[in-house]
C-alpha positions in Angstrom: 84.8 104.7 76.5 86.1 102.1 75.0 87.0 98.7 77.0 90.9 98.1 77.8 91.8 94.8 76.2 93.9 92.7 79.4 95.7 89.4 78.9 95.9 87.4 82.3 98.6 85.3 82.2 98.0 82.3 85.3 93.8 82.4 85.1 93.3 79.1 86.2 95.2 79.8 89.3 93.1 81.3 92.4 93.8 85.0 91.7 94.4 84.9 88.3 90.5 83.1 88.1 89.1 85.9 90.6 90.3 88.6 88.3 89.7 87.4 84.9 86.1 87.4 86.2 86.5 90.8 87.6 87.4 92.5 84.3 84.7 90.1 82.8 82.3 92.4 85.1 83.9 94.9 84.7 82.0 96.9 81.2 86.0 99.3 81.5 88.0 96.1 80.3 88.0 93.1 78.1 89.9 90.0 78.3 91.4 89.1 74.9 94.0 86.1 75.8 94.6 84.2 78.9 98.2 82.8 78.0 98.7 79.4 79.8 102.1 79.2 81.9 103.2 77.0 79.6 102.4 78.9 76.4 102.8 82.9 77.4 104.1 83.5 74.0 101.2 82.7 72.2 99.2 85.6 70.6 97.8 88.1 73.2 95.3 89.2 70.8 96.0 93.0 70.9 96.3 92.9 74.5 97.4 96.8 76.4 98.1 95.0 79.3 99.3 91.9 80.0 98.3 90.7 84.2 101.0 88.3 85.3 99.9 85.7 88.3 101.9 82.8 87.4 104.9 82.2 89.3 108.9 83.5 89.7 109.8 81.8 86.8 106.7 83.0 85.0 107.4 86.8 85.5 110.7 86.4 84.1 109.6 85.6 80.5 106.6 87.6 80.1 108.4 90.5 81.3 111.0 90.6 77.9 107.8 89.3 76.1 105.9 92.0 77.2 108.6 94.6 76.3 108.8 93.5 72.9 105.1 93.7 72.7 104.5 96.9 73.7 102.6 96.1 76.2 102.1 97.2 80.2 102.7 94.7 82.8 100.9 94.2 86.2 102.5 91.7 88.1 100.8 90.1 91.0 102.8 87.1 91.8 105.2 87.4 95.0 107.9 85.5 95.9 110.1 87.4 92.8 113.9 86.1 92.6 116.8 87.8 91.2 116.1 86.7 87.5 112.3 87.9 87.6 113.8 91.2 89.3 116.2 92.1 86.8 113.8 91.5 83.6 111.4 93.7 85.2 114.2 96.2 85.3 114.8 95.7 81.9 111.1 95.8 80.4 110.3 99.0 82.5 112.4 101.2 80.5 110.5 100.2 77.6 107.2 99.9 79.1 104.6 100.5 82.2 105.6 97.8 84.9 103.2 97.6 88.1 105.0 95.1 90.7 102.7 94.7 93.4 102.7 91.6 96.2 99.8 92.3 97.1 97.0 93.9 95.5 95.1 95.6 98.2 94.3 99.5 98.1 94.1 98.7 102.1 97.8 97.6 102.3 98.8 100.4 99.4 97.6 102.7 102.2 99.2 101.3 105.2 102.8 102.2 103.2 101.7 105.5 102.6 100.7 105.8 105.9 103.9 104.0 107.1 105.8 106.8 105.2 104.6 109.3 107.6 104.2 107.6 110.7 108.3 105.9 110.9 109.6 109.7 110.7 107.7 110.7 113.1 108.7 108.1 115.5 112.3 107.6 115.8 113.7 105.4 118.1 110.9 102.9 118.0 111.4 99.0 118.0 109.1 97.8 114.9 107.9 94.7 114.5 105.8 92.8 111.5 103.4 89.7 112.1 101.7 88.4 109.1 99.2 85.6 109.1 98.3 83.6 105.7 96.8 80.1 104.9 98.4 77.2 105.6 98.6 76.3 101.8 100.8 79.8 100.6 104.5 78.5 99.9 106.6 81.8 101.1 107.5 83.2 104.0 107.7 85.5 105.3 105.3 87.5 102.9 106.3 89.0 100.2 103.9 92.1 101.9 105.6 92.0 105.0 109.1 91.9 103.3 108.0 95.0 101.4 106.3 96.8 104.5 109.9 96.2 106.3 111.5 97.6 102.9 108.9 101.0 103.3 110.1 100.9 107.0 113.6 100.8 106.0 113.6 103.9 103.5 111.6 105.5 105.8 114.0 106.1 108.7 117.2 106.4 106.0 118.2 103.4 106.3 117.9 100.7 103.3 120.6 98.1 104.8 118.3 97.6 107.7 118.9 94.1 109.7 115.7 92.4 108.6 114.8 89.4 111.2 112.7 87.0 110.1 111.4 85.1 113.8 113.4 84.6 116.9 114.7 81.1 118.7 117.4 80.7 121.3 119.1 82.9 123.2 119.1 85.8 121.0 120.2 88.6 122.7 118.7 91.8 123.8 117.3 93.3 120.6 119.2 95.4 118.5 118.8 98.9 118.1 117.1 99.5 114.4 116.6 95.9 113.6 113.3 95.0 111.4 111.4 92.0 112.9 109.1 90.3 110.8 107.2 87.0 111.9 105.0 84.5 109.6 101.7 82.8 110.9 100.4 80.0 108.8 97.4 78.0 109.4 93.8 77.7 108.9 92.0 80.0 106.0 93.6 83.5 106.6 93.2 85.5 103.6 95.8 87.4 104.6 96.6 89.8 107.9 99.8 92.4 108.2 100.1 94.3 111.7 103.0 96.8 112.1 103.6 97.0 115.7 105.4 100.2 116.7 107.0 100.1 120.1 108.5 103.0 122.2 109.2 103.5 125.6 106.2 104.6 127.1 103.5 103.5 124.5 102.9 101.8 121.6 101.3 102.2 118.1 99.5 99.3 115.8 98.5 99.5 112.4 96.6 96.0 111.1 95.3 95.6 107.9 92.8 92.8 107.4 91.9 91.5 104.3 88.6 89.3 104.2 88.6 87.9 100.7 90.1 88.0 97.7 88.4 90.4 96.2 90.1 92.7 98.1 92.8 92.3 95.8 90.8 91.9 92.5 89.7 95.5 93.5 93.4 96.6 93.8 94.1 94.6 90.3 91.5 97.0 88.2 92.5 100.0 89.6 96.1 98.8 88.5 95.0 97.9 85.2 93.5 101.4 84.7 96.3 103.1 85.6 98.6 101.4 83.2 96.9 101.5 80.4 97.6 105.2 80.4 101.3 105.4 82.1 104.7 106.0 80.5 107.3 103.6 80.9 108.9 102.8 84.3 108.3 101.0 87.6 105.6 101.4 89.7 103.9 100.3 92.9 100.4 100.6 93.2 101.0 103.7 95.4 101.2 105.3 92.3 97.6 104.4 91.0 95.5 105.2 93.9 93.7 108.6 93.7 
């Protein structure tokens, strides 16, 4: 079969680097361009998919760039604003678009999981700690704010109060509120526990990652997938088995 030619857009930065040597591995892909962040319009070199892990900013011109192109987009980078957001919009009617915050077929499980388990539980107080290295510049997560959105939809209710940490005299905690707590410090790769509390028990569901290739994993199953969707928006729900 022959090798999916990838751009990575950001490989000098941690994860692009990780997954540029992935796909180098890798005999399924070739890399045919890594596009600087200051030069993403140079020549991707007939490039399927383009794998974005630069920044906000970034995301926001590749995305027209890679509609114009033709080509899929993967986009690892978190922390999107409302200008990234709405040029993804625009290039997924036009072409594949993967937006994932984090990479992890662990954590893609843990929403699918989450989909199930909310239902199923109504009622419940639920809670979100995540714990990252004391060098990552968001919070909290763009994985935890996503988990909380999967929470959300799950009990019908998008608007949701979101509360990101607790200080002073709060109150007693509302009914159907979404708390979500950030750790920093040390080396954590990254750690997302969904704490489910009702009024006789409770229910935890932790996901762990140990490295970073847990999410170089997750970025060449994306890459797989896309090279083969249709145009429209995806999560990377949509390319596990």
């Amino acid at each position: 079969m022959k090798a999916v030619p990838v751009a990575v857009a950001g490989a000098t930065g941690r994860m692009g680097g990780r997954v540029v040597r992935a796909l180098e591995a890798d005999g399924g892909f070739a890399v045919v361009a890594t596009p600087g962040r200051d030069g993403l319009a140079a020549e991707w070199n007939g490039a399927r998919v383009v794998a974005d892990f630069t920044s906000p900013v970034g995301t926001a011109a590749l995305a027209p760039l890679a509609a114009a192109r033709g080509v899929a987009l993967l986009v690892g980078t978190t922390g999107l604003d409302a200008a990234a957001q709405a040029a993804l919009a625009a290039a997924a009617a036009r072409v594949p678009v993967l937006v994932a915050p984090n990479l992890s077929l662990g954590v893609a499980a843990l929403t699918r999981a989450l989909r199930a388990v909310v239902p199923a539980l109504p009622g419940w107080d639920i809670e979100i700690v995540e714990r990252h290295h004391r060098a990552k510049v968001d919070a909290p997560s763009g994985t935890a704010l996503a988990l909380a959105a999967t929470v959300a939809a799950a009990r019908g209710d998008a608007s949701a109060a979101v509360r990101a940490g607790r200080s002073g005299a709060v109150g007693p905690r509302p009914a159907g509120e979404i708390g979500v707590h950030a750790v920093r410090g040390g080396a954590w790769v990254g750690e997302h526990a969904v704490l489910l509390a009702g009024p006789h028990e409770t229910l935890e569901l932790t996901h762990v990652a140990h490295d970073r290739d847990a999410f170089t994993a997750g970025a060449l199953v994306a890459l797989r997938f896309l090279a083969g969707a249709p145009p429209g928006r995806y999560t990377l729900e949509d390319a596990l088995v």
